[in-house]
RODO-2510 file (C-alpha; in nm, 4 decimals, decimal comma):
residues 327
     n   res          X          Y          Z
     1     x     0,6859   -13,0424     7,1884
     2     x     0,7293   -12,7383     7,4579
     3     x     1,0648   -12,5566     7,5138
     4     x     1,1969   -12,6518     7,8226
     5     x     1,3973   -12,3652     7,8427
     6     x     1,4448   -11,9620     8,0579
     7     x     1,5108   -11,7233     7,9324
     8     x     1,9034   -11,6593     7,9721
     9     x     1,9097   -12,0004     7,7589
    10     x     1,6640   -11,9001     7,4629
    11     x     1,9007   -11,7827     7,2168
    12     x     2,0860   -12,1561     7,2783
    13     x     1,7566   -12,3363     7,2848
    14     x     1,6691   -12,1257     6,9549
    15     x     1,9561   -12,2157     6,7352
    16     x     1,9032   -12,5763     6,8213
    17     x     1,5084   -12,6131     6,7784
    18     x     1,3967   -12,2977     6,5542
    19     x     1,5372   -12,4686     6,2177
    20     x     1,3818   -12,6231     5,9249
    21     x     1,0537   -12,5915     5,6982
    22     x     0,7999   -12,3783     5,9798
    23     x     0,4673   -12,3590     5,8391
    24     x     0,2263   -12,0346     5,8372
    25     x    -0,1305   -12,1749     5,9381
    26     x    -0,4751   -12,0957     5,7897
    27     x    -0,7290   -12,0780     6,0281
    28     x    -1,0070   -12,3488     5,9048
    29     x    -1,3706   -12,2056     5,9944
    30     x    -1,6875   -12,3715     5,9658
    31     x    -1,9807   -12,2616     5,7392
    32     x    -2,1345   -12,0788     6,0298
    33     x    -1,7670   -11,9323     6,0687
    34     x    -1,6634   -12,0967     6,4190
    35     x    -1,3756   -12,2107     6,4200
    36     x    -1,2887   -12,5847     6,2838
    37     x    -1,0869   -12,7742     6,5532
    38     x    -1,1293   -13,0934     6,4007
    39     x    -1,0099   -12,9582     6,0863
    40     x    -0,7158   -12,7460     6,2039
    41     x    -0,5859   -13,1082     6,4172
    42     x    -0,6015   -13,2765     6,0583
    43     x    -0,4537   -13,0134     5,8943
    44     x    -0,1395   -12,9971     6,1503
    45     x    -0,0926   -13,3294     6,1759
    46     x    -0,0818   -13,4231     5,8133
    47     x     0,1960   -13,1066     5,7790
    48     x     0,3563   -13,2846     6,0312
    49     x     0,3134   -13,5813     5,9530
    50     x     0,3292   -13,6293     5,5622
    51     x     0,4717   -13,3295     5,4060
    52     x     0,7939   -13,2734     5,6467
    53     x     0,6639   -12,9520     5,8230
    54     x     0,9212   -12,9158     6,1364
    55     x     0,6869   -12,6320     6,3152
    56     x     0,3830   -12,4394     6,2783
    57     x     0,3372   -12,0346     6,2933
    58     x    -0,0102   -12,0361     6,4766
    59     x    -0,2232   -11,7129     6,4510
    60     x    -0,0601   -11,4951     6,1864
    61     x    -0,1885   -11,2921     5,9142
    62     x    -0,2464   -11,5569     5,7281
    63     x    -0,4569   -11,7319     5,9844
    64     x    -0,6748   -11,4282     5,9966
    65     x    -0,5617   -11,3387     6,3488
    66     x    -0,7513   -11,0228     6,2723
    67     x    -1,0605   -11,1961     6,2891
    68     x    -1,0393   -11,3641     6,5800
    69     x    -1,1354   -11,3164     6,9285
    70     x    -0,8500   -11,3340     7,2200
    71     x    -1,0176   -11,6650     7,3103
    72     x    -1,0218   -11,8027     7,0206
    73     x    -0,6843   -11,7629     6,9090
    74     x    -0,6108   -11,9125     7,2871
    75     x    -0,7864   -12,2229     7,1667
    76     x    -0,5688   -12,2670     6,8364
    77     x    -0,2853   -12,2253     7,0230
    78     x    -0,3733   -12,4854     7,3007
    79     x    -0,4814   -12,7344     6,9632
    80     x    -0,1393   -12,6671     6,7562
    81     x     0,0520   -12,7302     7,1089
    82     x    -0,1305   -13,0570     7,1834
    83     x    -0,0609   -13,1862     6,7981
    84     x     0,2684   -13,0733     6,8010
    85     x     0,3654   -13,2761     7,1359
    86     x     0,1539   -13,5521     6,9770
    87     x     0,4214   -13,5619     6,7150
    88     x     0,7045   -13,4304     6,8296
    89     x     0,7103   -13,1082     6,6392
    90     x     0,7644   -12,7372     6,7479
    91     x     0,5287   -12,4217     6,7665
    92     x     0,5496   -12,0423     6,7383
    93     x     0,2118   -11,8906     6,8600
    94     x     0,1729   -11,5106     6,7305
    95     x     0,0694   -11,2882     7,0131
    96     x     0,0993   -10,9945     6,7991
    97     x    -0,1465   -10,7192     6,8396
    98     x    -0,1686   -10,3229     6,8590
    99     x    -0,2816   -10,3550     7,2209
   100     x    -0,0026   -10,4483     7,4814
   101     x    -0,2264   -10,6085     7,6816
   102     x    -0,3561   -10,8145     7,4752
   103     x     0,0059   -10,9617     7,3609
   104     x     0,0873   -11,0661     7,7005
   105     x    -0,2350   -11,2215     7,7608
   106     x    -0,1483   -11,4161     7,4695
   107     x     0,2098   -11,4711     7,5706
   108     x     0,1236   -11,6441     7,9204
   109     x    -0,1081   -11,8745     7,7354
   110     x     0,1429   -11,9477     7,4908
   111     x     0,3680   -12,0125     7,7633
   112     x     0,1095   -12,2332     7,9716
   113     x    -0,0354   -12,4104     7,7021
   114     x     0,3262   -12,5678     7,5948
   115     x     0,4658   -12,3118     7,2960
   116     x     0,8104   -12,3256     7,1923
   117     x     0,8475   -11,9885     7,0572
   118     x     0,6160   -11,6751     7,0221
   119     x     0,6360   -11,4202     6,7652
   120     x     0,5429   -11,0514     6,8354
   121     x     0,5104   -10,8392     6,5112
   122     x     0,6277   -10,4569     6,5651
   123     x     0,3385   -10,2588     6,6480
   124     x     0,2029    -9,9490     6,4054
   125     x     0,3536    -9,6869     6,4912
   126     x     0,4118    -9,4812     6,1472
   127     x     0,2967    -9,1483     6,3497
   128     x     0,6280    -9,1355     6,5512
   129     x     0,9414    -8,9879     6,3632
   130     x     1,1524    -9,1558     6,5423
   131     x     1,0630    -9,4864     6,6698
   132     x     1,3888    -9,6685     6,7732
   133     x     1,3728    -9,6510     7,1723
   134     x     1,0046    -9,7310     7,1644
   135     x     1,0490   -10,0309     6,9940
   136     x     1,3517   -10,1325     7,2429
   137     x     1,1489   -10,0445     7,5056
   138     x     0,8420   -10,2597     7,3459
   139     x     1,0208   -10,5269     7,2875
   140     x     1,2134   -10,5679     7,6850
   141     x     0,9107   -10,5323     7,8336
   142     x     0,7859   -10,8180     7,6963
   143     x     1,0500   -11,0293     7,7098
   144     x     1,0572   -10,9882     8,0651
   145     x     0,7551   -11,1190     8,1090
   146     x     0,8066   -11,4552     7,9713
   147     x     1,0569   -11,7044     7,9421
   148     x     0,9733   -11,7892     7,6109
   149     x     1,2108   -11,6828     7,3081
   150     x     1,0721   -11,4177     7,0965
   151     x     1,0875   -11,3728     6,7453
   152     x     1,0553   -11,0049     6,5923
   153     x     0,8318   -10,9534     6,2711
   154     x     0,9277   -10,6378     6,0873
   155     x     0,6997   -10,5827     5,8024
   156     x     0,5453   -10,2345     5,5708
   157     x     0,1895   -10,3034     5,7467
   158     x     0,3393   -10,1006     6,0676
   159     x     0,4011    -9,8151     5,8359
   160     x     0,7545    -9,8447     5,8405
   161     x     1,0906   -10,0933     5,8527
   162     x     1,2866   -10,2031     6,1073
   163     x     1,6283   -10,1144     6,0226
   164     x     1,9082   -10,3869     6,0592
   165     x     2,1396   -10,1962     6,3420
   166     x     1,7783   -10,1244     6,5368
   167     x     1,7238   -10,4946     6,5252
   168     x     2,0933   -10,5900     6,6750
   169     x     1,9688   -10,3784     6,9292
   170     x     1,7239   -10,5362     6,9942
   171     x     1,8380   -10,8634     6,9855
   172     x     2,0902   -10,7726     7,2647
   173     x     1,7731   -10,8694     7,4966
   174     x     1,8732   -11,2605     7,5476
   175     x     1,4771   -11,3721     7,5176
   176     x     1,4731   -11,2476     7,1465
   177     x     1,6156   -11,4943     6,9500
   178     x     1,4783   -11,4666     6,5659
   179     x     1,3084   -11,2563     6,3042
   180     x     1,0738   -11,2661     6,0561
   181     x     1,1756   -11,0026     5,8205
   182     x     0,9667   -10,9095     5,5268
   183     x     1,1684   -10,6700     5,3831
   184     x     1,4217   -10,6583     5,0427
   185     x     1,6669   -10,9318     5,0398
   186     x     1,9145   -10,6676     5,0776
   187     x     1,8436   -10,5415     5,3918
   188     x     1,7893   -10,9134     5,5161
   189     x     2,1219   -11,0686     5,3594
   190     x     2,2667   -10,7565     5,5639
   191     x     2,1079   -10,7998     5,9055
   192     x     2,2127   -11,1830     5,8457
   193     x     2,5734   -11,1527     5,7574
   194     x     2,6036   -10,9090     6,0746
   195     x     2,3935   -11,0741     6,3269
   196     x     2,6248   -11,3937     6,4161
   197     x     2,5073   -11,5935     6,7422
   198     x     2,2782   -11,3162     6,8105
   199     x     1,9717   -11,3304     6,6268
   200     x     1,8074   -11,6395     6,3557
   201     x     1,6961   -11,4251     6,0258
   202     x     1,4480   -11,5303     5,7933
   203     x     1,1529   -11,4341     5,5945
   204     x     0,8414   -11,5878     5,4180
   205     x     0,9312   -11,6159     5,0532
   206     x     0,9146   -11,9917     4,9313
   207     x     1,1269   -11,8361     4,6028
   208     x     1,4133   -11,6857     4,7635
   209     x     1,4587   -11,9660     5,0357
   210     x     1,7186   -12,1913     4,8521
   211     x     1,9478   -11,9316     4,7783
   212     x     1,9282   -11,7764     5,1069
   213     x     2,0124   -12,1757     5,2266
   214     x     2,3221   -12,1269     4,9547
   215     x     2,4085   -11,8421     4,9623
   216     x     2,3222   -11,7495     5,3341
   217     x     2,3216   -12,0424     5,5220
   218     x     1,9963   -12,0415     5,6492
   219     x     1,8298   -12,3348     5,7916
   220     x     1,5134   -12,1788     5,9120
   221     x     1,2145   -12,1187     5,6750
   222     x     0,9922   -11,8503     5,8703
   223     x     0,7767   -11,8244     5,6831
   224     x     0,4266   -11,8730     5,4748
   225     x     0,1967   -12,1399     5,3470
   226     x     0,3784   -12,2937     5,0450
   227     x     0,5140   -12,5886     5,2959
   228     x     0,0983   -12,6644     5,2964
   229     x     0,0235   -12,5579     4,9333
   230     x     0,3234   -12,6639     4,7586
   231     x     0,3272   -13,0005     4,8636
   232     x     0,1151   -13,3707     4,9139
   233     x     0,1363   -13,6293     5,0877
   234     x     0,2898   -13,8029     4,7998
   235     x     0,4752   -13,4940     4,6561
   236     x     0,7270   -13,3552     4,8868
   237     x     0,9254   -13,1344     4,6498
   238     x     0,9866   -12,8193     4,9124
   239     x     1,0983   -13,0956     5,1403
   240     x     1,3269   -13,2642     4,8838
   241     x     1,5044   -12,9744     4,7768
   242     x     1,5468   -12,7976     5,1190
   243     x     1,7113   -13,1245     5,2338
   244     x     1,9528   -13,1602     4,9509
   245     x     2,0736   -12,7475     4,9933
   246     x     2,1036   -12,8718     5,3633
   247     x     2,3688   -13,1571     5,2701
   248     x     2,5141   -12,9605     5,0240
   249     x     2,3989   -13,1002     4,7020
   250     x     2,3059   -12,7492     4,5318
   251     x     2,2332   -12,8973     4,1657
   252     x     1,9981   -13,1943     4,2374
   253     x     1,8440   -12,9403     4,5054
   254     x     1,8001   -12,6382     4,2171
   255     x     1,6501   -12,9473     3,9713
   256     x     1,4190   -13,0027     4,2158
   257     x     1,3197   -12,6161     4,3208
   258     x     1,2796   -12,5271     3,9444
   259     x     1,0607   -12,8024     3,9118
   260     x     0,7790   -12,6603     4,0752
   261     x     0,7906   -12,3386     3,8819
   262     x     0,4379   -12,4467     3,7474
   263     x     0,2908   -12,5451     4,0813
   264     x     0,4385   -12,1348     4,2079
   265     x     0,2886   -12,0029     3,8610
   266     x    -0,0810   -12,1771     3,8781
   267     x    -0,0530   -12,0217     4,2707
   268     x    -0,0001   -11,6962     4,1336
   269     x    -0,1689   -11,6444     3,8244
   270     x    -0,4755   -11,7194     3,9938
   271     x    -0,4723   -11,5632     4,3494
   272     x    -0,7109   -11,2030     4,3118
   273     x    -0,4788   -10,9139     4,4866
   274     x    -0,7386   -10,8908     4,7394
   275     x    -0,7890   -11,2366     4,8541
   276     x    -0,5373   -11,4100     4,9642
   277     x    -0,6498   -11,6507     5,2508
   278     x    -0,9472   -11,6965     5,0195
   279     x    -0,7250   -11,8307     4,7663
   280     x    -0,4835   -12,0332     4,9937
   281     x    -0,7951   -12,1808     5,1464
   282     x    -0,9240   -12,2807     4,8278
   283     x    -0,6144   -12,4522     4,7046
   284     x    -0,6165   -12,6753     5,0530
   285     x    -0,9643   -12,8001     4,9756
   286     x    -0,8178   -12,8794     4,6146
   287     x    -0,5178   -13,0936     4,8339
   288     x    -0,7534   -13,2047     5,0749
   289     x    -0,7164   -13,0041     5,3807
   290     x    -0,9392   -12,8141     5,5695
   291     x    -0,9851   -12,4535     5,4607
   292     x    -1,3354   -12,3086     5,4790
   293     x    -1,4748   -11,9503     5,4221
   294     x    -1,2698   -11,6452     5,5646
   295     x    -1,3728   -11,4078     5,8057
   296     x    -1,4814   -11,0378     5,7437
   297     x    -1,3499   -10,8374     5,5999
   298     x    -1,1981   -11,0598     5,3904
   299     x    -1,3938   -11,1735     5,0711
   300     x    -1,4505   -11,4812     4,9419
   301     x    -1,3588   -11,6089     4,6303
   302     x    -1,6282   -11,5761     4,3476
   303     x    -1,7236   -11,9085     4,1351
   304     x    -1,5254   -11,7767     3,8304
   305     x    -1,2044   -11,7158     4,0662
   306     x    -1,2433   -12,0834     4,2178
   307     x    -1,3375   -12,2006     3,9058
   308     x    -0,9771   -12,0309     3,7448
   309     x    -0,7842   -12,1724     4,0401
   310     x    -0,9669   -12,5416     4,0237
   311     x    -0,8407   -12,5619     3,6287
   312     x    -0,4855   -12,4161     3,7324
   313     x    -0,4245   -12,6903     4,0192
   314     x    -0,5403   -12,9784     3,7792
   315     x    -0,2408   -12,8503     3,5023
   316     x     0,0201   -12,7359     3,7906
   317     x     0,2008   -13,1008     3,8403
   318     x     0,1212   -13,1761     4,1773
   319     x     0,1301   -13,5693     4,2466
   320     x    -0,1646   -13,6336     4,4088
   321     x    -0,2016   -13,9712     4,6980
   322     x    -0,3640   -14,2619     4,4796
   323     x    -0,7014   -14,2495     4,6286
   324     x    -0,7733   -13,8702     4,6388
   325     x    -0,6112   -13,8657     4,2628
   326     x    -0,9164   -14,1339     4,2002
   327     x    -1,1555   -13,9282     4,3379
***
């Protein structure tokens, strides 16, 4: 689905349509490393679909935006756009990048092509002392140049943190209506207690999100790639449990959380420091999905690692659909 939406009415449009499970997409590649369209539709569509994804983060790190030429990040976002309408789902393209540019070339295509949401991580700038009316600056400029509502991503790969009162700041522009903060749970609980009407907070860890639904009130997971690795089509656990904290039914939704403590473990016991969409790509092919080799300068996996993480997902609990449990 697009946003149908300007930007004086983004905040509104946000707190009624940025909420649920929001999946963080790999970016499936071929073996000659072009980029898998067919696979990426599947992929979307069974998140959609089958495991209770309500939107898809398009382009992040973990889709290896890095990698990627302008064009072809266009092209995923036109593909998760056209599955999402398919379905009636919701989209946040990532238009992040060092070059300015660059982010609003990607913004007007996120716009045109039919994107809810875009998300615009805070540039590297660790060389400035003080960074505060940059990033206010940074962060209008853009938003006048789109209707679209834009969620902030403040993470330690730009050399430094946004602070909580910079981010009220910031989200005194009406087209910024959300964050992605990856940053300690105190600084988050405190930029969420504080930020009322004003701004959605969330962040991308799977194991914190039920008690930031408890004890926060959250109802926007923004977010990773346990919705796609966590889950099957006939195991919908993060689903389950998210839905039960959402009616209020805390124990039955903590049984079912703590049950996939082996599926998390068998994730992280075996993922190398160093490899990360390697890993998460690997453990889709295990489920079934598209995943493919990464892109330099990531490395692949070696056949001891994928042999590790193979014997970990057979042990980890995950029910498996009846046909590709036979296989």
């Amino acid at each position: 689905m697009s946003g149908s939406y300007d930007r004086a009415g983004a905040k509104q449009f946000a707190r009624e349509h940025l909420r649920g499970i929001w999946c963080a997409a790999p970016t499936p590649f071929r073996a000659d490393l072009s980029l898998d369209e067919a696979g990426f539709r599947a992929n979307l569509r069974h998140w959609f679909t089958e495991l209770g994804v309500d939107g898809v983060f398009v382009a992040g790190k973990q889709g290896e935006f890095f990698s990627m030429s302008v064009e072809e990040r266009k092209r995923s976002f036109t593909l998760a756009a056209e599955v999402a309408r398919e379905t009636g789902k919701r989209t946040i393209m990532s238009c992040s990048d060092q070059n300015l540019d660059t982010v609003l070339e990607l913004t007007a295509h996120a716009e045109a092509c039919g994107a809810d949401f875009i998300v615009v991580h805070a540039p590297v700038l660790h060389f400035l002392h003080d960074r505060d009316e940059t990033l206010v600056e940074y962060y209008r400029h853009i938003s006048e140049r789109t209707r679209l509502g834009i969620a902030l991503w403040s993470h330690p790969d730009s050399g430094y943190l946004m602070s909580p009162d910079l981010c009220l700041r910031i989200a005194q522009n009406p087209g910024v209506v959300a964050i992605k903060y990856s940053v300690p749970r105190e600084m988050y609980a405190e930029l969420s207690r504080r930020a009322g009407d004003a701004l959605l907070v969330s962040t991308a860890s799977e194991d914190e999100w039920l008690d930031n639904i408890l004890e926060l009130g959250w109802r926007l997971y923004l977010c990773s790639s346990p919705p796609a690795m966590l889950q099957t089509a006939a195991d919908t656990r993060m689903r389950e449990y998210t839905d039960l904290a959402f009616a209020g039914r805390a124990e039955e939704a903590r049984r079912v959380f703590d049950s996939l403590a082996p599926v998390r473990q068998a994730i992280r016991s075996t993922k190398p420091g160093g490899k990360p969409q390697a890993h998460t790509k690997y453990w889709m092919e295990l489920l079934g999905q598209a995943g493919g080799p990464v892109r330099r300068p990531m490395l692949p996996l070696t056949e001891a690692e994928r042999a590790a993480t193979r014997a970990a997902f057979a042990g980890c609990g995950l029910k498996l659909p009846t046909r590709q449990a036979a296989e």
